[in-house]
Biopython code that builds the backbone (N, CA, C, O; Angstrom):
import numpy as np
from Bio.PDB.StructureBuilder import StructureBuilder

atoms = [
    (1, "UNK", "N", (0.822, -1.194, 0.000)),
    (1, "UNK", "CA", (0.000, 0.000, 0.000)),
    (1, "UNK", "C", (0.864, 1.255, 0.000)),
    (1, "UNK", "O", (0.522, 2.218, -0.686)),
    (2, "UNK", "N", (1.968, 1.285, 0.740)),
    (2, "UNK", "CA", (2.799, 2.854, 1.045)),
    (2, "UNK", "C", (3.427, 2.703, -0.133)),
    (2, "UNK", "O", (3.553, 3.842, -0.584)),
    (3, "UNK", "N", (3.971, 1.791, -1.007)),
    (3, "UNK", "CA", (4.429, 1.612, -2.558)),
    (3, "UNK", "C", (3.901, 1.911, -4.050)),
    (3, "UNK", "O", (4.406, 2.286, -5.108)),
    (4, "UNK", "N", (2.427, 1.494, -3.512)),
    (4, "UNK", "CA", (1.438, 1.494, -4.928)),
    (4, "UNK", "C", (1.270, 3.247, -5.106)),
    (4, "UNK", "O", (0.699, 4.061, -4.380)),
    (5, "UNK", "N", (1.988, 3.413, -6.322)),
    (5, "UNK", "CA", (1.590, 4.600, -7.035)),
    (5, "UNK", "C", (0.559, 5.073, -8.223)),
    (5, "UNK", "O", (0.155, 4.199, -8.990)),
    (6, "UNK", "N", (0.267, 5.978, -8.340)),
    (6, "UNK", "CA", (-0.981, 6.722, -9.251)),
    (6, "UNK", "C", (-0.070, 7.087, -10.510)),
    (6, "UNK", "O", (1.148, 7.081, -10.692)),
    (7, "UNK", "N", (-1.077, 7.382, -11.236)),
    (7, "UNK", "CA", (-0.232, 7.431, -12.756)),
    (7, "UNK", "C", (0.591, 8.735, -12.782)),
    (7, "UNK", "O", (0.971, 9.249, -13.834)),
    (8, "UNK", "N", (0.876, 9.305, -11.391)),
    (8, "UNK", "CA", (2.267, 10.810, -11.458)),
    (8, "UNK", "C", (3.318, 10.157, -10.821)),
    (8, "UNK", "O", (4.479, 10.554, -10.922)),
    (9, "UNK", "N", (2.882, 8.861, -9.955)),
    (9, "UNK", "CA", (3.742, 8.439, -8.877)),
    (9, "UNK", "C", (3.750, 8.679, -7.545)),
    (9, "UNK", "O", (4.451, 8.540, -6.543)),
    (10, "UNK", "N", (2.712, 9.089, -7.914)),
    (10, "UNK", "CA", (2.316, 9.328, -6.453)),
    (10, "UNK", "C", (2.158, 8.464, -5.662)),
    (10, "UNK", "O", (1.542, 7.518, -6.153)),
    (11, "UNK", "N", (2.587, 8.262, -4.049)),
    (11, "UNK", "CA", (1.953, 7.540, -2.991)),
    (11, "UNK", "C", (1.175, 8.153, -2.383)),
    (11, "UNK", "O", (0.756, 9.306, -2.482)),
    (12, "UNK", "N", (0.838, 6.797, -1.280)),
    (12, "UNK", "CA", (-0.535, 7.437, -0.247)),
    (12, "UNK", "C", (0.461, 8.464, 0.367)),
    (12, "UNK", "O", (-0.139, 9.422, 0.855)),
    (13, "UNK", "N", (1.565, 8.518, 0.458)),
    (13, "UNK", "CA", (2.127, 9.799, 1.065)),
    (13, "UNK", "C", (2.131, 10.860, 0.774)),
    (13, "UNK", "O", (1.906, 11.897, 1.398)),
    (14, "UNK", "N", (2.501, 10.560, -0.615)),
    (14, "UNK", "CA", (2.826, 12.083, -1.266)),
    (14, "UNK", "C", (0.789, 12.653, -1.714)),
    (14, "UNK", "O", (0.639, 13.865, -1.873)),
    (15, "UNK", "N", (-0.051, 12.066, -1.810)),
    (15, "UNK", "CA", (-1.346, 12.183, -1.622)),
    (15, "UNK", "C", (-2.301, 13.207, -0.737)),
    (15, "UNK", "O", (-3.216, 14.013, -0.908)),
    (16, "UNK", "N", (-1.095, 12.377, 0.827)),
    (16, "UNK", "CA", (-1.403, 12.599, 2.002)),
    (16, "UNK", "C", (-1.359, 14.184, 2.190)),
    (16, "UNK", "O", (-2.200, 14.893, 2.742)),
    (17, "UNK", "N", (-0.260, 14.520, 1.638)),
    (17, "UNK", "CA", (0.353, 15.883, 1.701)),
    (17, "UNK", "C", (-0.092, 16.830, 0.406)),
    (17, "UNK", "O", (-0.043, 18.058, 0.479)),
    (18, "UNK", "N", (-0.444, 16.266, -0.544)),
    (18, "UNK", "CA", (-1.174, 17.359, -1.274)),
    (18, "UNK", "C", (-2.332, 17.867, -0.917)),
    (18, "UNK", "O", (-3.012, 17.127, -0.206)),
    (19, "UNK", "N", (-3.137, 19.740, -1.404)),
    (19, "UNK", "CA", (-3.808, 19.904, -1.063)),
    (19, "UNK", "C", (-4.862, 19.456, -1.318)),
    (19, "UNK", "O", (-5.792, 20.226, -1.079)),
    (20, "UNK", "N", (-5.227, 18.124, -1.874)),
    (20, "UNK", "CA", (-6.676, 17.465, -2.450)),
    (20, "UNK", "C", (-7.597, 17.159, -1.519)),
    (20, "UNK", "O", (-8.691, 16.748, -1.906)),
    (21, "UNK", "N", (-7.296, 17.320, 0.044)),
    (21, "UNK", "CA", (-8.461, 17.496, 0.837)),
    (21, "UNK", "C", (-8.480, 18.059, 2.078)),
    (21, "UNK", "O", (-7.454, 18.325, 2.705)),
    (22, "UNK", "N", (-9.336, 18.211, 2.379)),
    (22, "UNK", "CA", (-9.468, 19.019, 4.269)),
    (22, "UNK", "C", (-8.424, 19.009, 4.914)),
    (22, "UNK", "O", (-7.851, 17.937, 4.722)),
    (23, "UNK", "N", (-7.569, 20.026, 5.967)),
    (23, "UNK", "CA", (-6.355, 19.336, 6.430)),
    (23, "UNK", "C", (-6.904, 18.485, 7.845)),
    (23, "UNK", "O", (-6.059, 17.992, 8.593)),
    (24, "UNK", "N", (-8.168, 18.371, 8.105)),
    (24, "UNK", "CA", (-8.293, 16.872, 9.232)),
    (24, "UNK", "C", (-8.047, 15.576, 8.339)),
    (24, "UNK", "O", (-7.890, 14.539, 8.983)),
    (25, "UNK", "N", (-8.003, 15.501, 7.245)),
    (25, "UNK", "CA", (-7.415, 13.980, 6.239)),
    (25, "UNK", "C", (-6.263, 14.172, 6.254)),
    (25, "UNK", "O", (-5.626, 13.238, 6.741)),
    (26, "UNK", "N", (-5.337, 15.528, 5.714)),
    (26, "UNK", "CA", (-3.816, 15.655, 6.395)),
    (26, "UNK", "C", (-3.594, 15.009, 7.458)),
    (26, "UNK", "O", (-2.919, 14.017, 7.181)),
    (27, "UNK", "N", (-3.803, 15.069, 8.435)),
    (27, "UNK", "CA", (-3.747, 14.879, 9.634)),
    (27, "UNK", "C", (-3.448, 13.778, 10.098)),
    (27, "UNK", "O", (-2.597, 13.415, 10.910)),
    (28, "UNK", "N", (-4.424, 13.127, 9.361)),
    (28, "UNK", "CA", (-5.277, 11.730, 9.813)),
    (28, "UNK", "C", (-4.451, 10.536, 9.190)),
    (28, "UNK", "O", (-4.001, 9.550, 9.774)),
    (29, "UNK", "N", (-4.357, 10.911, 7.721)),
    (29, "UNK", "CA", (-3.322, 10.223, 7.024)),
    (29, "UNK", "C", (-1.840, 10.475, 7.755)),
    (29, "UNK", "O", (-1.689, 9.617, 8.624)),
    (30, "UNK", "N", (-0.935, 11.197, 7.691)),
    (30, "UNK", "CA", (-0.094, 11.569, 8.718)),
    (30, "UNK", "C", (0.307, 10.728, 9.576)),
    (30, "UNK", "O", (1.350, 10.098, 9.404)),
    (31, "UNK", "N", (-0.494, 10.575, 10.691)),
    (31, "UNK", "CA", (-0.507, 9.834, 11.215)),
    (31, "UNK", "C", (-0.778, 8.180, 10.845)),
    (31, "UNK", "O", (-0.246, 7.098, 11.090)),
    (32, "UNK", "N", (-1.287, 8.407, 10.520)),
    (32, "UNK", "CA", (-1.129, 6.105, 10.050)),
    (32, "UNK", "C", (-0.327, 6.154, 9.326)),
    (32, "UNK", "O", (-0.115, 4.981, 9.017)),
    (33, "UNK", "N", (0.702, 7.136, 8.487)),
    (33, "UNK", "CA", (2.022, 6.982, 8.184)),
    (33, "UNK", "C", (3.235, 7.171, 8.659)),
    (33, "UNK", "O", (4.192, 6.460, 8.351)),
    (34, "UNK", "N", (3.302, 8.419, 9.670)),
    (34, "UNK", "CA", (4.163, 8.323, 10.350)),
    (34, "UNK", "C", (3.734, 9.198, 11.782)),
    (34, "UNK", "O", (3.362, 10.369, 11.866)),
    (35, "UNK", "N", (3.983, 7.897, 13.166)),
    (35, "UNK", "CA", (3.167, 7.812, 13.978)),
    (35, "UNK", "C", (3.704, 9.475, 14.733)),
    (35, "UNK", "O", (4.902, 9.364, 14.995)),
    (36, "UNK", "N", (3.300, 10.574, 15.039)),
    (36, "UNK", "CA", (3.245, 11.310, 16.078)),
    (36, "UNK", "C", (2.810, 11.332, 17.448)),
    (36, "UNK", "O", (1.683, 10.938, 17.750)),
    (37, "UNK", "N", (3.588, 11.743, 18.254)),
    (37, "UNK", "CA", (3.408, 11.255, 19.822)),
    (37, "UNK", "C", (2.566, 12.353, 20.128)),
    (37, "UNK", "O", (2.227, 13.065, 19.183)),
    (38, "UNK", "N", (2.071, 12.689, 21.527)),
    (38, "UNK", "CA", (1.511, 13.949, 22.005)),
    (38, "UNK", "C", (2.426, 15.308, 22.250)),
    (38, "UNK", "O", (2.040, 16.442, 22.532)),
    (39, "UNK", "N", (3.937, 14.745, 22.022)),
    (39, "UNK", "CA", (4.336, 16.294, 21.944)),
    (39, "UNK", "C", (4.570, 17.097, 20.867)),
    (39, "UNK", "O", (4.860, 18.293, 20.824)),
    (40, "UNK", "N", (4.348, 16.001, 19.689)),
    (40, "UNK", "CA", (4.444, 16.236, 18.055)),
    (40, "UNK", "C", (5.511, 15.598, 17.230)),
    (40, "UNK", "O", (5.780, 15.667, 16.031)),
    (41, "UNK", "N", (6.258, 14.690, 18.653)),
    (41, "UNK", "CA", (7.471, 14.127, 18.070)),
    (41, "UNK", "C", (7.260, 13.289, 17.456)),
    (41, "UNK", "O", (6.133, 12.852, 17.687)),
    (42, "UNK", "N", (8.019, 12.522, 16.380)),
    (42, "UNK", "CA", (7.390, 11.820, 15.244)),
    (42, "UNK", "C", (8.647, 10.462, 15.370)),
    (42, "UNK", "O", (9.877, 10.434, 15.414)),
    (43, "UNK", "N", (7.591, 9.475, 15.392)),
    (43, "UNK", "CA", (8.044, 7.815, 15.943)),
    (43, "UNK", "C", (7.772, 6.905, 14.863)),
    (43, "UNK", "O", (7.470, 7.232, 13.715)),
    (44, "UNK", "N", (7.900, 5.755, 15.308)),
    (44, "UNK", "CA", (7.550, 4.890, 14.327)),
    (44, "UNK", "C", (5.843, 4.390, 14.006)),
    (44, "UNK", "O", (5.085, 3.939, 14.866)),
    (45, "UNK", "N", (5.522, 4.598, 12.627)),
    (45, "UNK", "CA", (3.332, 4.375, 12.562)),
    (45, "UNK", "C", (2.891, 3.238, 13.193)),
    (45, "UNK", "O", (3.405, 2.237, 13.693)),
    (46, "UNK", "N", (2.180, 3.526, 13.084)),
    (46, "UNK", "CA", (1.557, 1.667, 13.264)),
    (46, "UNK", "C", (1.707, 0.882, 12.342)),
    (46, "UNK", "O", (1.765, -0.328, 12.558)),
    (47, "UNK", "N", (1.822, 1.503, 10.879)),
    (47, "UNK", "CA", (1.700, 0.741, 9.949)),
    (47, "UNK", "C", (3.358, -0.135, 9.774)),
    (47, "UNK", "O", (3.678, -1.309, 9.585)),
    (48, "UNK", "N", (4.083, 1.103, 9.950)),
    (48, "UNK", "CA", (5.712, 0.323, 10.117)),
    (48, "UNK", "C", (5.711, -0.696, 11.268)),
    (48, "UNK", "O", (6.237, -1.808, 11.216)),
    (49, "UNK", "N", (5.047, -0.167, 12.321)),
    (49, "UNK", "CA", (5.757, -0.969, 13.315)),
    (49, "UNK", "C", (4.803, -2.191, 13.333)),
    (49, "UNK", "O", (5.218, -3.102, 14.049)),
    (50, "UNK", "N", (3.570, -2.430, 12.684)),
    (50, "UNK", "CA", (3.323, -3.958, 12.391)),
    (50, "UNK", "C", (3.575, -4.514, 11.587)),
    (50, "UNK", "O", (3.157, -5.672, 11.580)),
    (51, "UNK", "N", (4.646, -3.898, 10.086)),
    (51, "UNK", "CA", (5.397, -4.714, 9.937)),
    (51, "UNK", "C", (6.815, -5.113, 10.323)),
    (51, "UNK", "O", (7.387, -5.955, 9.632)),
    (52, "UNK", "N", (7.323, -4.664, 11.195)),
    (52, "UNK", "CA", (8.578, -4.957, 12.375)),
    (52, "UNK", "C", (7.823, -5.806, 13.851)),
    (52, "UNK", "O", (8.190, -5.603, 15.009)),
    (53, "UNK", "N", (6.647, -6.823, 13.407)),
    (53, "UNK", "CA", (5.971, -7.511, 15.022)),
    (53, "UNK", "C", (5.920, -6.737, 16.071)),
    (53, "UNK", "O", (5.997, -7.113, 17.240)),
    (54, "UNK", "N", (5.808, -5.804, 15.742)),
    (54, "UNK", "CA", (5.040, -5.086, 16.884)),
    (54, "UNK", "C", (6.269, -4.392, 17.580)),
    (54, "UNK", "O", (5.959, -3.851, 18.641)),
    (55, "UNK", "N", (7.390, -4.301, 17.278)),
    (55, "UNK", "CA", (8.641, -3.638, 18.230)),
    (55, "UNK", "C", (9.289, -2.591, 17.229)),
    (55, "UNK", "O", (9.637, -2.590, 16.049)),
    (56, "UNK", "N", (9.272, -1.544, 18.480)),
    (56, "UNK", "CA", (10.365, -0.546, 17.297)),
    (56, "UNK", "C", (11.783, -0.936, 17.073)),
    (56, "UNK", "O", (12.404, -1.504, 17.972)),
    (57, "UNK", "N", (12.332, -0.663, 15.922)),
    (57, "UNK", "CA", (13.959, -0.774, 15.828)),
    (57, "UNK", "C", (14.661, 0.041, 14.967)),
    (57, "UNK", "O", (14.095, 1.113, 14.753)),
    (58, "UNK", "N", (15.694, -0.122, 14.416)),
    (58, "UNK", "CA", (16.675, 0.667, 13.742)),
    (58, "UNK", "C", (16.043, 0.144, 12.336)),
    (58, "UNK", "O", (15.847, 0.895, 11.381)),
    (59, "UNK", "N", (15.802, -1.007, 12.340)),
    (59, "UNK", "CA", (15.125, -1.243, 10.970)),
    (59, "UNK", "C", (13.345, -0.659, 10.402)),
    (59, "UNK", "O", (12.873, -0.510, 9.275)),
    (60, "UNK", "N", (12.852, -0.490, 11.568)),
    (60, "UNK", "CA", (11.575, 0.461, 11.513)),
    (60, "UNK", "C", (11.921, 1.733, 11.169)),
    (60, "UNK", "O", (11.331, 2.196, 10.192)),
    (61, "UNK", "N", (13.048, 2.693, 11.941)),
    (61, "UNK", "CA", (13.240, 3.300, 11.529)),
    (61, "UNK", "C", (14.229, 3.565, 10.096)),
    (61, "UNK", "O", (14.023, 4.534, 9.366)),
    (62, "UNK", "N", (14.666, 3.158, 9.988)),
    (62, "UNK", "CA", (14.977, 2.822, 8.537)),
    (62, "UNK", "C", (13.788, 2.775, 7.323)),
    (62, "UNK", "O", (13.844, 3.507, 6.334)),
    (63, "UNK", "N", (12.671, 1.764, 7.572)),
    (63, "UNK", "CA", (12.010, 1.768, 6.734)),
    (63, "UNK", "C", (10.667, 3.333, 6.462)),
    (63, "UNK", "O", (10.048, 3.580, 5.427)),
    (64, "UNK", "N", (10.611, 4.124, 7.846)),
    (64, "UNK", "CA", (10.187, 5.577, 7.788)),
    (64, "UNK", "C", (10.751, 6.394, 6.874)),
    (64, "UNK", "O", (10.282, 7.035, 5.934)),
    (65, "UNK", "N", (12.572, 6.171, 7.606)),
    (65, "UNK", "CA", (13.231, 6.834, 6.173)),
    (65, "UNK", "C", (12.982, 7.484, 5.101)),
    (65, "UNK", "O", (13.000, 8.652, 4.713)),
    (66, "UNK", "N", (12.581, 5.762, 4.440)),
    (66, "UNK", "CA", (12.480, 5.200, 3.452)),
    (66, "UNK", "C", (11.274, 5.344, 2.574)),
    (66, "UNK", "O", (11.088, 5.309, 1.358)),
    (67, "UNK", "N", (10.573, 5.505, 3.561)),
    (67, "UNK", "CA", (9.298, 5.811, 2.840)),
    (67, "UNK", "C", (8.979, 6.993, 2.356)),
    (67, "UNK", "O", (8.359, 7.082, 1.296)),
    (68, "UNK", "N", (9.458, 8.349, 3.253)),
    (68, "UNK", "CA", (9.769, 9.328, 2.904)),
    (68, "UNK", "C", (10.310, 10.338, 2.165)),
    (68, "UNK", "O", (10.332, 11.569, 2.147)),
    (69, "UNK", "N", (11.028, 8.777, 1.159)),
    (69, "UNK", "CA", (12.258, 9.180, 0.284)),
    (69, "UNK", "C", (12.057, 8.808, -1.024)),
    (69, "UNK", "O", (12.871, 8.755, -1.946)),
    (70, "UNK", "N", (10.130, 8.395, -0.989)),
    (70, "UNK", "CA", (10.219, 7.225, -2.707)),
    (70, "UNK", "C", (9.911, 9.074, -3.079)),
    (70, "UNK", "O", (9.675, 10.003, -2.305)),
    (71, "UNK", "N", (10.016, 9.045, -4.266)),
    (71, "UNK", "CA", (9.691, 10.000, -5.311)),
    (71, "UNK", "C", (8.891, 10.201, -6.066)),
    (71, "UNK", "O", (8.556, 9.072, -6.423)),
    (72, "UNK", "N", (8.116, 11.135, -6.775)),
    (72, "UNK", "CA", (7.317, 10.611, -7.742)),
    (72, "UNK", "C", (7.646, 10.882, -8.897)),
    (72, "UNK", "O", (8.789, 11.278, -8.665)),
    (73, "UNK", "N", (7.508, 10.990, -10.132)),
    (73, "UNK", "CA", (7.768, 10.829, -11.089)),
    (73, "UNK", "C", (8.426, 12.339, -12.025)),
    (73, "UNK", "O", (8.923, 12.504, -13.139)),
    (74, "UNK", "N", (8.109, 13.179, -10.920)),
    (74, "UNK", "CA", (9.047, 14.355, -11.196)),
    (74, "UNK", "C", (10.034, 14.068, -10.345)),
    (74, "UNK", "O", (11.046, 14.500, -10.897)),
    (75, "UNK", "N", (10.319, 13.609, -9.363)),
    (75, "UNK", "CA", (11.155, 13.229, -8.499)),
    (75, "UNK", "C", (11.187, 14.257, -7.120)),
    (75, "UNK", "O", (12.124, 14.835, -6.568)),
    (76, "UNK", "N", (9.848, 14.211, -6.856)),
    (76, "UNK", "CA", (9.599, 15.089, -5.253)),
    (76, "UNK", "C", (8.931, 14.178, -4.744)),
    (76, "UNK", "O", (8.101, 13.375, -5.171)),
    (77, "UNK", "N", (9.624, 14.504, -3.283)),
    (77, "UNK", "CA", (9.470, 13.870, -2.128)),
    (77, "UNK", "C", (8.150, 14.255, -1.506)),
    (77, "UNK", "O", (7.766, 15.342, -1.939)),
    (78, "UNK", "N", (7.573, 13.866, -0.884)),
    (78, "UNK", "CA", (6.142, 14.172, 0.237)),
    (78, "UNK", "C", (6.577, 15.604, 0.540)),
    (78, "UNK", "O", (5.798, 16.549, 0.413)),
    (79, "UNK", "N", (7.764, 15.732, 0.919)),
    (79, "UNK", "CA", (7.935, 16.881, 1.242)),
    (79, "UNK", "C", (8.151, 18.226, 0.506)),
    (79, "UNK", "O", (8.089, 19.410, 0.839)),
    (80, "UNK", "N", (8.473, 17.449, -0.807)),
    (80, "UNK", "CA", (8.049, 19.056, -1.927)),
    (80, "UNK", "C", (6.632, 19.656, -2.015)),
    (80, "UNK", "O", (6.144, 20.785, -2.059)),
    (81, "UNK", "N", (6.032, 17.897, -2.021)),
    (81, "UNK", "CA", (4.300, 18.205, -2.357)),
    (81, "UNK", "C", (3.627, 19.192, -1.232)),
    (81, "UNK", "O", (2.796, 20.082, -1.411)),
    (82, "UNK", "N", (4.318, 18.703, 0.122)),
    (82, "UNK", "CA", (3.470, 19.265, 1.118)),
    (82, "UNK", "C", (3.960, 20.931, 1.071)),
    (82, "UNK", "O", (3.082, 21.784, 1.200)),
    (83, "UNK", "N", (4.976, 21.226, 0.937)),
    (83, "UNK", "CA", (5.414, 22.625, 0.564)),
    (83, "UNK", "C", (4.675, 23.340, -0.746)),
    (83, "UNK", "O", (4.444, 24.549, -0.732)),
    (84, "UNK", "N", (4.417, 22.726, -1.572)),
    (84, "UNK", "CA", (4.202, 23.046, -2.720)),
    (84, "UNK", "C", (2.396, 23.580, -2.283)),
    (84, "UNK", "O", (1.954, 24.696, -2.557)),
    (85, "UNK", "N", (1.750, 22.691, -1.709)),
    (85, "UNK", "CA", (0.519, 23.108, -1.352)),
    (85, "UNK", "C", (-0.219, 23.474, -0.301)),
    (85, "UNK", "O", (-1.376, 23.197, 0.015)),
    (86, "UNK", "N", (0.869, 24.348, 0.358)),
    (86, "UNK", "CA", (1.533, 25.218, 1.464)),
    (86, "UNK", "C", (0.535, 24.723, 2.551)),
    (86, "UNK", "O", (-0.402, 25.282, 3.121)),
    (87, "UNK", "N", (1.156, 23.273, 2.648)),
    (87, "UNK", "CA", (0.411, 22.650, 4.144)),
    (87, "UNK", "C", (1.065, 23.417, 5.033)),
    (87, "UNK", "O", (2.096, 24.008, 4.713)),
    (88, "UNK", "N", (0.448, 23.502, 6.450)),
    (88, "UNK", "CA", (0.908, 24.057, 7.688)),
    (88, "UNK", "C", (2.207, 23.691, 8.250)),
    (88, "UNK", "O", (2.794, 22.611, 8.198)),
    (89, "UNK", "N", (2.447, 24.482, 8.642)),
    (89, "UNK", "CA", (4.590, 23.966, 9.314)),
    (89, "UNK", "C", (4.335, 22.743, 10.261)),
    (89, "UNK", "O", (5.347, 22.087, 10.511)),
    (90, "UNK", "N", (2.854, 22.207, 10.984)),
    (90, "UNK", "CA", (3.619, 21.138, 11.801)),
    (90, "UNK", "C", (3.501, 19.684, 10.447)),
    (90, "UNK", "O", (4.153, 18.652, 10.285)),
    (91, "UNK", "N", (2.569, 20.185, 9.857)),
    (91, "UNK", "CA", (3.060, 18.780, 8.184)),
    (91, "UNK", "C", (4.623, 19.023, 8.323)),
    (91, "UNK", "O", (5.359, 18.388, 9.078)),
    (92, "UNK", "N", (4.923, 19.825, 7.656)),
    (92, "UNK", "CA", (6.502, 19.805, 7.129)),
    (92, "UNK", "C", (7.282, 19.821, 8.109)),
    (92, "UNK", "O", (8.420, 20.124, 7.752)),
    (93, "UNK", "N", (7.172, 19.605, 9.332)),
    (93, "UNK", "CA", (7.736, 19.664, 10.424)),
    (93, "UNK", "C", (8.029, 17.833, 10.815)),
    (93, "UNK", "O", (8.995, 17.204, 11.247)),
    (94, "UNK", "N", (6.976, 17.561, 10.496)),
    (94, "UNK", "CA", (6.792, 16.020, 10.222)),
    (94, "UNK", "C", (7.398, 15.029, 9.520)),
    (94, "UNK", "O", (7.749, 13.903, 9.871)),
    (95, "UNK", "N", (7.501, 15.797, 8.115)),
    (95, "UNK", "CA", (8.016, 15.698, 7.482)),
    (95, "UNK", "C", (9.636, 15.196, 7.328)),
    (95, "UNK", "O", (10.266, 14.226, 6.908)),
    (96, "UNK", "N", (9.873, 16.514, 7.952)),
    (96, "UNK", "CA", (11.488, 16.539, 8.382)),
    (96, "UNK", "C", (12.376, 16.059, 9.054)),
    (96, "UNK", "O", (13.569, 15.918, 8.786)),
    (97, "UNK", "N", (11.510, 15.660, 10.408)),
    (97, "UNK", "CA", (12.267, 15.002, 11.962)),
    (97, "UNK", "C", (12.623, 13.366, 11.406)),
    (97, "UNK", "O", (13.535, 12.781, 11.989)),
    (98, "UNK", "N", (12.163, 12.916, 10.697)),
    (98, "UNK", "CA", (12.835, 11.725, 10.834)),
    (98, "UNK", "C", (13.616, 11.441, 9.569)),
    (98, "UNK", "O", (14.009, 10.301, 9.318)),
    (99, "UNK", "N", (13.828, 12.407, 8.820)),
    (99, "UNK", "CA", (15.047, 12.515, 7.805)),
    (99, "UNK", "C", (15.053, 13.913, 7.417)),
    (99, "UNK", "O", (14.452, 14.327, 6.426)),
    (100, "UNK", "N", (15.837, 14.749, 8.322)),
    (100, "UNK", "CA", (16.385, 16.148, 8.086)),
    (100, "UNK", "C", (17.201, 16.307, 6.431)),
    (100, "UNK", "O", (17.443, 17.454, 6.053)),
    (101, "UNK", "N", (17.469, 15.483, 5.796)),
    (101, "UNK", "CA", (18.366, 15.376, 4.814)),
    (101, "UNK", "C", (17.398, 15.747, 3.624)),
    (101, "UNK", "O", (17.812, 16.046, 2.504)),
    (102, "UNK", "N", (16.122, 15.699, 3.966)),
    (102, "UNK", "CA", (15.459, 15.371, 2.597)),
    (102, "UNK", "C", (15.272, 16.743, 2.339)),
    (102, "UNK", "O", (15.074, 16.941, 1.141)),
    (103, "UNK", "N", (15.260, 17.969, 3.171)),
    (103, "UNK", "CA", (15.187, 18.880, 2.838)),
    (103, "UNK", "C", (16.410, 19.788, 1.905)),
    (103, "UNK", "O", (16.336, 20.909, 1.402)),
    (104, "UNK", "N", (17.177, 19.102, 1.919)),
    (104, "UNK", "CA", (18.401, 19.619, 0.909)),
    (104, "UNK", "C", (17.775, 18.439, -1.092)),
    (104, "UNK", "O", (18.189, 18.532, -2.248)),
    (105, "UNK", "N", (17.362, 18.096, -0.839)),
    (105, "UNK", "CA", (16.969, 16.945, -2.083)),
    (105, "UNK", "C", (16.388, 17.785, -2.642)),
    (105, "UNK", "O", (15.593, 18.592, -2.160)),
    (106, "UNK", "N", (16.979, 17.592, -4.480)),
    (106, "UNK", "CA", (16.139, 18.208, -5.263)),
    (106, "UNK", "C", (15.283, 17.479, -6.152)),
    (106, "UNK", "O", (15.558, 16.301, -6.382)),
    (107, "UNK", "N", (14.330, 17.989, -6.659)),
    (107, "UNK", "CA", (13.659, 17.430, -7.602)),
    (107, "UNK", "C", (13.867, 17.585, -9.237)),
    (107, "UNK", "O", (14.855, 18.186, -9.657)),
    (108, "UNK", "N", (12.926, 17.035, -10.108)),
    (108, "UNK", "CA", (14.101, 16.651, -11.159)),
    (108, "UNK", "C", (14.043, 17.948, -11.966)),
    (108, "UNK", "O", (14.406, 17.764, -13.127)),
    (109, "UNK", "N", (13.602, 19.523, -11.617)),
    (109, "UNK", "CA", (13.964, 20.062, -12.026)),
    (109, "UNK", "C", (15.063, 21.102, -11.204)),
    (109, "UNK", "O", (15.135, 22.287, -11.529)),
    (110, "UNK", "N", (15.784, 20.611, -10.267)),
    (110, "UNK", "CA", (16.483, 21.281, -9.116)),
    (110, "UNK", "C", (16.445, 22.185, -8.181)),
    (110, "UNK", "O", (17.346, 22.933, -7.803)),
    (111, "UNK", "N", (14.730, 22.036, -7.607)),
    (111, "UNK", "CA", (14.574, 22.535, -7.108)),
    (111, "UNK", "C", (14.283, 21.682, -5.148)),
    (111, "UNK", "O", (13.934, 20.560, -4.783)),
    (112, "UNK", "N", (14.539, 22.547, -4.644)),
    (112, "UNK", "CA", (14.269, 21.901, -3.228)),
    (112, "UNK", "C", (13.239, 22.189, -2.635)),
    (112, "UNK", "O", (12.657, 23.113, -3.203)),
    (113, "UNK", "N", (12.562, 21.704, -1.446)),
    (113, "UNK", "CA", (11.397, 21.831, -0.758)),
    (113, "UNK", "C", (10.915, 23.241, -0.934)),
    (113, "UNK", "O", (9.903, 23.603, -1.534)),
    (114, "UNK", "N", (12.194, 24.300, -0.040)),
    (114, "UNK", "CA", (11.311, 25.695, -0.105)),
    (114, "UNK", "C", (11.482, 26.404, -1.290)),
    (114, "UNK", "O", (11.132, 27.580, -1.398)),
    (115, "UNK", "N", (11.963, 25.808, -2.122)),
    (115, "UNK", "CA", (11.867, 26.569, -3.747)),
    (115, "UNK", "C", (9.956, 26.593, -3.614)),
    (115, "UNK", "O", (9.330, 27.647, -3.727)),
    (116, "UNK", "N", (9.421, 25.522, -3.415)),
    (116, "UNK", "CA", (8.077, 24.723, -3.987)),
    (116, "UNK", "C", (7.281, 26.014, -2.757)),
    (116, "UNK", "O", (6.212, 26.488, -3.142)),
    (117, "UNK", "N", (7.733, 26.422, -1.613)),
    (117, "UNK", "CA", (7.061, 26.786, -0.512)),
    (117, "UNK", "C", (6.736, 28.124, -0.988)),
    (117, "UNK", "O", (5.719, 28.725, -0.640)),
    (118, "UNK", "N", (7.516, 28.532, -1.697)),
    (118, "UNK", "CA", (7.344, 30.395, -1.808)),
    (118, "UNK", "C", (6.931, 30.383, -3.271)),
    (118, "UNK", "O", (6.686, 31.441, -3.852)),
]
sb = StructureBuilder()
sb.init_structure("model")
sb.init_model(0)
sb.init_chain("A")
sb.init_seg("    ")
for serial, (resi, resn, name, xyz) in enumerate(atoms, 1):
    if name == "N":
        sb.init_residue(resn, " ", resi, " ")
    sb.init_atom(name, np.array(xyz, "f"), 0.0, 1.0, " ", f" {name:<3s}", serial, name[0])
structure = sb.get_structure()
């Protein structure tokens, strides 16, 4: 499911983060992708961590990463999209904490996250 893409390449992630609906579906999606605690800190989903049996690890986190990092077919991350359709800073905030790196990544026309933001 976090793999299967739409005919741009899109995932349920990069989906998640466009503006195509209410931001309580932001939200909502968000979360069953990548789990947020009550202080906003961002952990492993449910969805990762039942496929790691139920325990967090270095390989859960790894696979958050990872997920964070497929592309779509222009080659932006969740996190261009969510910039691009100027979701609220705690999205892209979300975004960020569990791979700070992605915000230097460009897309395939070289542009980076806050190119897409302004």
């Amino acid at each position: 499911l976090k793999r299967r893409e739409d005919k741009m390449g899109y995932t349920p992630l990069h989906t998640a983060c466009s503006a195509r609906h209410p931001q309580d579906v932001t939200d909502a999606l968000l979360t069953a992708f990548l789990h947020r605690g009550p202080a906003g800190e961002v952990g492993v989903s449910p969805l990762v961590r039942a496929g790691s049996g139920g325990r967090p690890s270095a390989a859960a986190a790894k696979r958050t990463r990872a997920l964070l990092s497929i592309p779509d077919y222009s080659q932006r991350l969740p996190l261009h999209v969510a910039a691009q359709s100027s979701q609220p800073f705690h999205v892209l905030r979300t975004l960020l904490l569990p791979n700070p790196t992605s915000a230097a990544d460009q897309d395939r026309d070289g542009r980076i996250a806050l190119h897409h933001a302004v």
